[in-house]
C-alpha positions as CSV (number, residue, x, y, z in Angstrom):
1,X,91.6,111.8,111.8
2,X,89.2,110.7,114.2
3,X,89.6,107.2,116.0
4,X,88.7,104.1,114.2
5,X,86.1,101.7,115.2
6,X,85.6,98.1,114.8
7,X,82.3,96.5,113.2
8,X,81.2,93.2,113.8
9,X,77.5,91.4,112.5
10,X,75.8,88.5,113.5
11,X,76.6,87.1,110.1
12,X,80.8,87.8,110.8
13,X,83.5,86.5,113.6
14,X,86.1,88.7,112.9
15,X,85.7,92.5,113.3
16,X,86.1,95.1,110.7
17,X,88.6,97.8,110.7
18,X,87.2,101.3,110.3
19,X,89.7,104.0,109.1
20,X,87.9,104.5,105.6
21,X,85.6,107.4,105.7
22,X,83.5,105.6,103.0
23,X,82.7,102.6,105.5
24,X,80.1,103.4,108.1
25,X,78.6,99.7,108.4
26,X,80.3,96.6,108.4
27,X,78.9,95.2,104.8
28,X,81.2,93.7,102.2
29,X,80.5,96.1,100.1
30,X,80.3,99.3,102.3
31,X,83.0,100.8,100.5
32,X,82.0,100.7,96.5
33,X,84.3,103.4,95.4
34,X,87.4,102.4,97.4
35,X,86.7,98.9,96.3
36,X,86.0,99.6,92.2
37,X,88.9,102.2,92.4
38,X,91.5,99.1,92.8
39,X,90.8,98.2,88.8
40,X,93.2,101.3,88.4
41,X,95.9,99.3,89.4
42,X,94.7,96.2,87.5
43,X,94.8,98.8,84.1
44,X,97.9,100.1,84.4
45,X,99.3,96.6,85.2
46,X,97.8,95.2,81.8
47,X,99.4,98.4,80.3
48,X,102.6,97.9,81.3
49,X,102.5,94.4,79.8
50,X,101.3,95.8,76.7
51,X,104.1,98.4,76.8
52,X,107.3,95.5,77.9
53,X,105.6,93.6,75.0
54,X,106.1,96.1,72.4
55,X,109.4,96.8,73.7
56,X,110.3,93.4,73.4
57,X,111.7,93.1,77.3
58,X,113.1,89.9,78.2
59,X,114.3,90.4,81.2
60,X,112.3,88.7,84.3
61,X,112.3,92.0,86.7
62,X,109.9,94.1,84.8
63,X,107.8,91.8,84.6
64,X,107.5,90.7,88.2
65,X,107.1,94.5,89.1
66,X,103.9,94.5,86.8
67,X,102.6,91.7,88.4
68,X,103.0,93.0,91.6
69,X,100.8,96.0,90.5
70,X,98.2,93.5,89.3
71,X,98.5,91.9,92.7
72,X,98.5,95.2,94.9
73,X,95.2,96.0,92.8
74,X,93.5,92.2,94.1
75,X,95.1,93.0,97.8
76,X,93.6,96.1,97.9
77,X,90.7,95.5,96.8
78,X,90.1,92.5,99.9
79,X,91.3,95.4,101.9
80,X,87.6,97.5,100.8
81,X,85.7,94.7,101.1
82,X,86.6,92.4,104.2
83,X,88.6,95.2,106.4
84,X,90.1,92.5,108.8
85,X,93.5,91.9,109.8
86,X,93.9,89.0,107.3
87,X,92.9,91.5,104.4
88,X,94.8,94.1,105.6
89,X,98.3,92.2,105.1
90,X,96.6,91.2,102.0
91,X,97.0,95.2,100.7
92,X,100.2,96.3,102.2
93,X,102.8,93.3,102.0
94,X,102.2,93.4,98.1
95,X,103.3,97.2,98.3
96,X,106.2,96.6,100.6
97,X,107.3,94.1,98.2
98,X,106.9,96.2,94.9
99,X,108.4,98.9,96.7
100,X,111.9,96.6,97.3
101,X,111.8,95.4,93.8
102,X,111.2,98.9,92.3
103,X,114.3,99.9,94.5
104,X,116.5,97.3,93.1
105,X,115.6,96.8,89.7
106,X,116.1,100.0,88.8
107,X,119.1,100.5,90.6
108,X,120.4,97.8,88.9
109,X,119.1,98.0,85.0
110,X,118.7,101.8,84.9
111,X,121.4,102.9,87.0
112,X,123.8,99.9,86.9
113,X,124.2,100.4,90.3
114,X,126.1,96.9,92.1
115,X,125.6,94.8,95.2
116,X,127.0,97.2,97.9
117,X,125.3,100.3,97.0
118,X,121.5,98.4,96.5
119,X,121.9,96.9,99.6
120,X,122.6,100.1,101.3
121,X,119.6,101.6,99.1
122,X,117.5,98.8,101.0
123,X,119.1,99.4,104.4
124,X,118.1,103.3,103.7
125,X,114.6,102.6,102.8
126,X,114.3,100.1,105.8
127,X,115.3,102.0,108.0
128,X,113.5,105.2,107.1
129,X,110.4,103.1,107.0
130,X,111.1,101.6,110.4
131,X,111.9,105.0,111.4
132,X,107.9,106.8,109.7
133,X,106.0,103.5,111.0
134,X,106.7,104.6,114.7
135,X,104.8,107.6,114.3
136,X,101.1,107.8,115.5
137,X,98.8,107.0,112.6
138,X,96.5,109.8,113.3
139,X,99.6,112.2,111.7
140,X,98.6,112.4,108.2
141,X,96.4,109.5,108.6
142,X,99.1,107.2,108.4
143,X,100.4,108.6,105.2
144,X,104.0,109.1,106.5
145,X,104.4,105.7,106.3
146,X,104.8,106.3,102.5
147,X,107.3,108.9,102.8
148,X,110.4,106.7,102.6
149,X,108.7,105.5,99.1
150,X,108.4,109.7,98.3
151,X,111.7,109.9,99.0
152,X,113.2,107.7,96.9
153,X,110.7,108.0,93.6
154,X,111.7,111.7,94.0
155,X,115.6,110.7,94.4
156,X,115.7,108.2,91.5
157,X,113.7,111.2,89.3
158,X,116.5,113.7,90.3
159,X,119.0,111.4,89.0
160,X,117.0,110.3,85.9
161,X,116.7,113.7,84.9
162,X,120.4,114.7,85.2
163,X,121.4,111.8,83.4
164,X,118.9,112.6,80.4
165,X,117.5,109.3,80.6
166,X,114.5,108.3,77.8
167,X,111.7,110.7,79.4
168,X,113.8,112.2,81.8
169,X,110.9,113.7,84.0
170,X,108.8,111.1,84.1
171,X,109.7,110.1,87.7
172,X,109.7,113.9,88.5
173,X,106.0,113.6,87.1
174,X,105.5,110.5,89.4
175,X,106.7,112.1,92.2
176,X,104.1,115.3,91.9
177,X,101.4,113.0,91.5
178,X,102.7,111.0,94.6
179,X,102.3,113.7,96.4
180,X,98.8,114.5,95.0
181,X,97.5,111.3,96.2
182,X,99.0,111.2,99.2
183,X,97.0,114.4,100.0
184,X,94.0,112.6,99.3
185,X,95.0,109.4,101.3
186,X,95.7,112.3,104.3
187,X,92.7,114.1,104.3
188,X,90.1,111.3,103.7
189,X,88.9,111.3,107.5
190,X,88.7,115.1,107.4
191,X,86.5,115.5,104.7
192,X,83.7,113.1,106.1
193,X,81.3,115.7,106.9
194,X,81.1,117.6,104.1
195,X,81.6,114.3,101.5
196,X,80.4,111.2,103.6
197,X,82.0,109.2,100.7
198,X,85.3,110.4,101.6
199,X,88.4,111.0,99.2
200,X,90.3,107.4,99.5
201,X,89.4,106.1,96.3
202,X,91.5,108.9,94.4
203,X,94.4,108.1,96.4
204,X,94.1,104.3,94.8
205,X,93.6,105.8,91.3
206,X,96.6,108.4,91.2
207,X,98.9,106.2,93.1
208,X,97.8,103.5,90.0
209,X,99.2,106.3,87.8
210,X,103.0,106.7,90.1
211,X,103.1,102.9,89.4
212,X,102.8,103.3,86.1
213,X,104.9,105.6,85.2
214,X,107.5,104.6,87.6
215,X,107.4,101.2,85.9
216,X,107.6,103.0,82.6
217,X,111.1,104.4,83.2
218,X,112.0,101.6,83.5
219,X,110.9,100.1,80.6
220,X,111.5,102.9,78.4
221,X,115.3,102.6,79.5
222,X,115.9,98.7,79.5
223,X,118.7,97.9,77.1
């Protein structure tokens, strides 16, 4: 990755951050696909709805998981277009927060897993996140800092498999497509030369799809 630079304009006080190989002026809409690609999110949120609906879910946690999809997609999308601090906590507290919930609602509904054993699944996840955000960004382009997330979509899949949950791969699935995107998030910088446009935006529509259908085992499985 090469180093990011910061954009400012006559017509803006706050400068822009500049990791996105798409961005190469400081515009609000200098990034049009990373920016339209958020609507992913906003799609599968609305299917998910659509989907707890029909499956008559009651329960409160689903839900609050799909709207944090919906939100991640808004978050994001500020993200594309402003590119300053403000914006940036804007796109990743919602993730950080889905991520927690995803962690203990389905330990809880799917797994039936109690107290003790989700708060050491958070402790885990903190501390493995604490452990990848310490790590220059230039590795990977900051995509380590997802791998705690990897870790434990690919952890929950092992364990929905072997206990022949309702579609039992479909974490697996979610996990392989994690990884897909998070190729794409990597090598976004890299690829500048040859596609000035960059790669980002496909990390935004397949991670809309390991949302989905992470959300979807737990539906599928909510008694």
């Amino acid at each position: 990755m090469t180093s990011s630079h910061q954009h400012t304009s006559p017509q803006q006080t706050l400068p822009q951050i500049d990791i996105y190989c798409e961005r190469v002026f400081a515009g609000l809409f200098d990034e049009p696909l990373n920016l339209l690609s958020n609507l992913a999110f906003m799609i599968a949120a609305v299917l998910l709805f659509v989907m707890a609906r029909r499956h008559n879910i009651s329960a409160p946690a689903p839900y609050v998981l799909i709207v944090l999809i919906f939100i991640i997609g808004i978050g994001s999308a500020l993200f594309h277009s402003f590119a300053t601090v403000w914006s940036k906590f804007a796109d990743v507290i919602p993730i950080l927060i889905f991520q927690l919930a995803f962690i203990v609602t389905y330990a809880r509904n799917i797994m039936g897993r109690g107290p003790f054993c989700i708060i050491g699944f958070l402790v885990l996840f903190t501390g493995l996140s604490v452990g990848t955000g310490t790590l220059p960004y230039d590795w990977l382009n900051g995509s380590l800092g997802y791998a705690p997330a990897l870790f434990f979509v690919l952890g929950f899949g092992v364990d929905h498999w072997r206990k022949h949950r309702t579609e039992p791969f479909v974490l697996l699935l979610a996990a392989v497509i994690f990884v897909v995107s998070l190729t794409f998030r990597s090598i976004d910088m890299t690829v500048c030369a040859a596609l000035p446009v960059g790669v980002h935006y496909m990390w935004h529509i397949l991670n809309a799809a390991v949302l989905y259908l992470s959300v979807r085992a737990v539906l599928v499985n909510m008694k």
